[in-house]
C-alpha positions in Angstrom: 81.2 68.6 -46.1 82.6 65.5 -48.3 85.8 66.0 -49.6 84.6 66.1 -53.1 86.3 68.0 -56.0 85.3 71.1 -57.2 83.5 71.2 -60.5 81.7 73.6 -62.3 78.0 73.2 -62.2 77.3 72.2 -65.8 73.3 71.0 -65.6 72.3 73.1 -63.0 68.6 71.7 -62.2 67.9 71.3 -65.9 66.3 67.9 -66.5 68.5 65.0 -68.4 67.0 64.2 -71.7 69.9 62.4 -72.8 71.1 59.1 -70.7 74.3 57.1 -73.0 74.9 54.9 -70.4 72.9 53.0 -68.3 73.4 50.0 -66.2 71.2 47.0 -66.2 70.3 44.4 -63.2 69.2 41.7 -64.5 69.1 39.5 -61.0 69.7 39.9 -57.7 71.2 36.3 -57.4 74.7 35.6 -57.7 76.2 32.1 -58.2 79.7 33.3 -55.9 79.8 32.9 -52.4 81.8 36.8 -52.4 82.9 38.1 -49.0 82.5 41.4 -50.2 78.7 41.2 -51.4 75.2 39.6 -49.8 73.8 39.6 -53.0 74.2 35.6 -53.0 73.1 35.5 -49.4 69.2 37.6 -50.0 69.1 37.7 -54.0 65.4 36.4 -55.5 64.7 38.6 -57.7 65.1 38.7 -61.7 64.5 41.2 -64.3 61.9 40.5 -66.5 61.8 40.3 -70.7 58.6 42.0 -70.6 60.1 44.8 -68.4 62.8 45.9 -70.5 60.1 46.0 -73.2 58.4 48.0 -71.0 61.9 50.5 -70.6 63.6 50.2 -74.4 60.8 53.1 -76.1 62.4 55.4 -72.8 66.3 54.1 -73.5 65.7 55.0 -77.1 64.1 59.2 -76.7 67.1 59.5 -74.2 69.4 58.3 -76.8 70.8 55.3 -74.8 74.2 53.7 -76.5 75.7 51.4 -74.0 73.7 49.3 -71.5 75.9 47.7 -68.9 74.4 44.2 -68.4 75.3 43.3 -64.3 73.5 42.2 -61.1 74.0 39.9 -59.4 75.2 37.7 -62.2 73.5 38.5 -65.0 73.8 35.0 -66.9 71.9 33.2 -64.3 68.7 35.3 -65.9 67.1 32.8 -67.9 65.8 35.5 -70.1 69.4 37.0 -70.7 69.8 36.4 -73.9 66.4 37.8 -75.5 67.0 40.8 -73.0 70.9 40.8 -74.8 68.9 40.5 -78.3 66.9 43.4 -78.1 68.7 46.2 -76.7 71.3 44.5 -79.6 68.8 44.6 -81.8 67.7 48.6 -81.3 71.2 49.5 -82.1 72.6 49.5 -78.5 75.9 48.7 -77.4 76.3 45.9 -74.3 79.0 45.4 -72.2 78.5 42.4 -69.4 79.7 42.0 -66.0 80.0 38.5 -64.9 81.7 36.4 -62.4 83.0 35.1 -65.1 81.6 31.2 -63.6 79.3 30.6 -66.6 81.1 32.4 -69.2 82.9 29.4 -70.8 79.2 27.5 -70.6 77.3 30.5 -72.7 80.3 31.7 -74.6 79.1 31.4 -77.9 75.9 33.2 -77.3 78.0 35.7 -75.4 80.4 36.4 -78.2 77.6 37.0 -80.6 75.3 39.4 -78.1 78.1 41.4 -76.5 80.7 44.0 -77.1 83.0 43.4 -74.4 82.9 41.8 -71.6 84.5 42.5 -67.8 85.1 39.6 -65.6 85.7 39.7 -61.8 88.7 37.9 -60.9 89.9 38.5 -57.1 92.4 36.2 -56.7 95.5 35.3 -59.0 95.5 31.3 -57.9 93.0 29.2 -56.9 93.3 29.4 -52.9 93.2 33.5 -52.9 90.3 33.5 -55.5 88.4 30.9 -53.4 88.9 32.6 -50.0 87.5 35.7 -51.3 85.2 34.2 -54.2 83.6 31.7 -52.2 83.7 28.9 -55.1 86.2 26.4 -55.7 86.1 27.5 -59.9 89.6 29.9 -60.9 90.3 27.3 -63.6 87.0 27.5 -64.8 86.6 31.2 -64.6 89.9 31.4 -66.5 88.6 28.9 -69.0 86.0 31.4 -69.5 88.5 34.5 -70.3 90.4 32.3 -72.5 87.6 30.9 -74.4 86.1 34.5 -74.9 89.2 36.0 -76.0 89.5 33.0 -78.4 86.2 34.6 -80.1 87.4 37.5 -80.3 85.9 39.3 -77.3 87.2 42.1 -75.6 87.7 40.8 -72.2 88.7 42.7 -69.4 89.5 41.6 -66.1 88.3 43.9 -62.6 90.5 43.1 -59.2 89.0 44.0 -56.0 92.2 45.4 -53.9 91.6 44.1 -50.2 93.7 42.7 -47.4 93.4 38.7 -49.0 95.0 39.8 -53.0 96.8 43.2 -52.1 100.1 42.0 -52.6 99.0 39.9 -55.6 99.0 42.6 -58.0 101.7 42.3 -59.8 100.8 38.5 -60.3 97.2 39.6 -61.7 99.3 41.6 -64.2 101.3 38.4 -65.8 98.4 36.3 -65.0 95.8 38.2 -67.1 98.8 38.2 -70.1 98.7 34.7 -70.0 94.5 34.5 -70.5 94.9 36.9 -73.7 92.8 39.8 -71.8 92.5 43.4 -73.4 92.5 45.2 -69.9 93.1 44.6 -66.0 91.8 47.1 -63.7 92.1 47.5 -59.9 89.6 48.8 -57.3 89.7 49.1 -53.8 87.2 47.0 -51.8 84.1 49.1 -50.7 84.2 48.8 -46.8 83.5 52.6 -46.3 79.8 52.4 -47.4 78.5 49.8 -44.8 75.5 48.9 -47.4 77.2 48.6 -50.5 76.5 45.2 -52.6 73.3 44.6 -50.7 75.6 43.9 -47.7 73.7 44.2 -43.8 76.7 44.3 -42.0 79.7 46.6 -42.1 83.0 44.4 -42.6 86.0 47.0 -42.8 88.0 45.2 -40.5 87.6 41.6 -42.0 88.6 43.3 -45.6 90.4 46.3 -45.3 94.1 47.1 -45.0 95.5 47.6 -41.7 98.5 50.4 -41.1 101.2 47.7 -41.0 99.9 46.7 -45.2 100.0 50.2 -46.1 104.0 50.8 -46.3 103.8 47.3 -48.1 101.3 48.3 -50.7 103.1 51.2 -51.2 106.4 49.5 -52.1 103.7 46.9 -54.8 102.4 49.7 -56.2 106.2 51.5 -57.2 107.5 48.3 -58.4 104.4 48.4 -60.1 105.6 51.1 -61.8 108.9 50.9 -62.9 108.4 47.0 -63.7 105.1 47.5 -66.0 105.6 50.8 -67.8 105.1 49.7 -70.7 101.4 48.1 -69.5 99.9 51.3 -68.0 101.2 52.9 -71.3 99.6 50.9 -73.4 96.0 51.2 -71.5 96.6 47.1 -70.5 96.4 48.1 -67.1 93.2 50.5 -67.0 94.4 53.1 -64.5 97.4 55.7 -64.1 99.5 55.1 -61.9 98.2 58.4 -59.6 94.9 56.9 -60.0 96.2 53.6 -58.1 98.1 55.1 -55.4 94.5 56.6 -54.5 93.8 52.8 -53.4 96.4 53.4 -51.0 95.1 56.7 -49.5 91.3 55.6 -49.8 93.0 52.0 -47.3 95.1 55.0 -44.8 91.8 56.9 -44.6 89.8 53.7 -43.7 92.4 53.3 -41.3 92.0 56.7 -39.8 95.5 58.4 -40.9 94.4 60.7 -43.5 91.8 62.1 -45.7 89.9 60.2 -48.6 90.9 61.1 -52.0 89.3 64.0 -53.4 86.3 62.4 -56.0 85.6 63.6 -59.2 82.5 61.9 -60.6 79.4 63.3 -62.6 77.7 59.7 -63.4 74.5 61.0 -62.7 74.6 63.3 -65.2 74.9 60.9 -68.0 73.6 57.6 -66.7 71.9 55.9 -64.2 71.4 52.3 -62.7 68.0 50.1 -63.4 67.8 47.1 -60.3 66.3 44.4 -60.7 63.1 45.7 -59.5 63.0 48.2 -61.9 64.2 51.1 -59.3 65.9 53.7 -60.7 69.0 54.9 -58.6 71.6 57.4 -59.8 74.4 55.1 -59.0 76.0 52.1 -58.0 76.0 53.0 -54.0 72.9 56.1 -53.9 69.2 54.7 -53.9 66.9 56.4 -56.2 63.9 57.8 -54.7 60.7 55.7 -54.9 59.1 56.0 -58.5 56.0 58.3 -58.2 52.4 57.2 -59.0 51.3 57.9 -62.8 55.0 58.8 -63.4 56.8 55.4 -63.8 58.1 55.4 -67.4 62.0 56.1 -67.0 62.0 59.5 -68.2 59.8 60.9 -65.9 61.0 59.1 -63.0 64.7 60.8 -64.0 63.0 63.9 -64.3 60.7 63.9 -60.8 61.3 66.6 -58.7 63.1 64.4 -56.1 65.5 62.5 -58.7 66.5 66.0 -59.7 67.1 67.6 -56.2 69.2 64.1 -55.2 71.3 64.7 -58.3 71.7 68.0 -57.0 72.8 67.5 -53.9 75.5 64.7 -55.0 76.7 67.6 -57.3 77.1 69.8 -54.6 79.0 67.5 -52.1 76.0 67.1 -50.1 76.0 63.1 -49.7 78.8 61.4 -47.6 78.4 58.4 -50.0 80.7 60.4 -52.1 83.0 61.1 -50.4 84.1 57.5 -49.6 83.2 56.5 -53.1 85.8 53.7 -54.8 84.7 54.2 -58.1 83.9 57.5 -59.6 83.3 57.9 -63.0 83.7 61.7 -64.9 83.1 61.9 -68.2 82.9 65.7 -70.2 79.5 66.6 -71.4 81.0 66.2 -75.5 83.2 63.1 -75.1 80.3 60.6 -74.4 80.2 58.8 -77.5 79.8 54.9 -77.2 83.8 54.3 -77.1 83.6 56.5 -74.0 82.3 53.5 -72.4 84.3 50.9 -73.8 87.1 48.5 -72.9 89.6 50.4 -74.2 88.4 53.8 -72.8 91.2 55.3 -70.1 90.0 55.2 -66.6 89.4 58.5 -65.7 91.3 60.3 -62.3 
């Protein structure tokens, strides 16, 4: 069985018929070149206007408060904007996930749509960020954060740990200072779930730590400690320190020397994730089952039969997926107001 966390069994098989987060696909296509993701490489698809017409009466009975806007990248929608305008426009929070490569182009129409903004940022110069990124553009990326922090955006910046940036992070820390950033946060690369990010190969051992990094991660992440107290204090850098040193036992476990860390995560409970061709899935990594004829409208596809029993069975430790998961997300059934998903909200252990 996974090596999942116990938790109580809150829902049981009740259906949801309240969803405050959900996250949005906008596109399939991605203007980075990212080792880590093939959404670049087989990416065609786009979300439609129309369609999230078609979804906003179901986002609004299940009392919907923050949409995450992703993909792909979502800016390269041509529609992004109207779609940004009315989910603003009902009284919805947004939150967008970019590669940050368009950001300084659309800022001002960013600034006004958006509550805050993440950017992903894998290398802390130019020759790390292009190895991984695929694009010769960390200046212009970090014109972007600058510029959107200049409007008064809450920016924060996401780091992908693998074996190219690992023993950047203390760099990343002084370099998103310098942009004017709200938050920096680390995960580890997700080489454990071969299919992750639309990928069709499994490449652990082109990205992954090998046993000779580990002792040297170790040693970042403790200077880590003592050298930015006051950071992780302060929220600047998202996670606890005990939830960072689980990047270094998720990098021994891919390397066969120990166990995963335990995962505490009820996402599917409280949100779910819309692709760009309008599947439903219950998270980031788990496919949704296939939406069922005459029962299309989101609230009956979250309440089918087989959406239910999946949620179930990720509950109850029953998919591997979870077990191996990098970013788990637990929030308690009465603290899911919309500054539960914010920038400033604490990552959760």
């Amino acid at each position: 069985m996974p090596n999942i966390a116990p938790h109580e069994a809150l829902y049981g098989n009740l259906p949801l018929d309240q969803l405050p987060l959900v996250t949005l696909y906008l596109t399939e296509r991605c203007n980075s070149r990212c080792v880590t993701c093939d959404y670049w490489r087989h990416g065609r698809l786009d979300m439609s206007l129309e369609k999230v017409q078609e979804l906003l009466p179901d986002l609004l009975r299940l009392r919907t408060r923050t949409v995450l806007i992703s993909g792909g990248e979502p800016l390269l929608n041509k529609e992004w904007a109207a779609i940004a305008s009315l989910l603003k426009d009902s009284g919805m929070q947004l939150w967008l996930l970019t590669s940050g490569l368009s950001l300084a182009k659309h800022v001002v129409a960013v600034s006004g749509l958006f509550d805050a903004v993440t950017v992903s940022l894998d290398g802390a110069d130019a020759t790390t960020y292009a190895a991984i990124r695929g694009v010769d553009a960390f200046d212009k990326v970090c014109e972007g954060i600058r510029l959107a922090t200049a409007a008064g955006l809450p920016v924060g910046v996401r780091v992908t740990v693998q074996r190219a940036n690992y023993r950047q992070l203390p760099d990343f820390v002084r370099l998103v200072r310098r942009l004017g950033a709200r938050q920096l946060s680390f995960v580890a690369v997700d080489v454990a779930n071969p299919h992750a990010f639309a990928r069709t190969d499994q490449i652990g051992a082109a990205l992954s730590l090998d046993p000779s990094d580990l002792p040297e991660l170790g040693r970042i992440l403790s200077n880590l400690e003592r050298d930015h107290d006051a950071e992780f204090r302060s929220g600047f850098i998202a996670e606890k320190p005990q939830k960072l040193r689980r990047i270094q036992q998720y990098f021994s476990a891919v390397c066969g020397l120990g166990s995963y860390p335990p995962v505490r995560c009820n996402a599917p409970e409280f949100s779910a994730v819309i692709d760009a061709r309008g599947r439903v899935n219950p998270c980031f990594f788990i496919p949704g089952p296939a939406a069922v004829a005459g029962q299309e409208d989101l609230e009956a596809v979250l309440n089918h039969q087989p959406m239910i029993a999946l949620r179930a069975d990720i509950r109850e430790g029953a998919r591997a997926e979870c077990a191996r998961c990098v970013c788990s997300l637990w929030r308690e059934p009465g603290s899911r107001t919309p500054g539960d998903f914010s920038l400033s909200a604490r990552a959760n252990v």
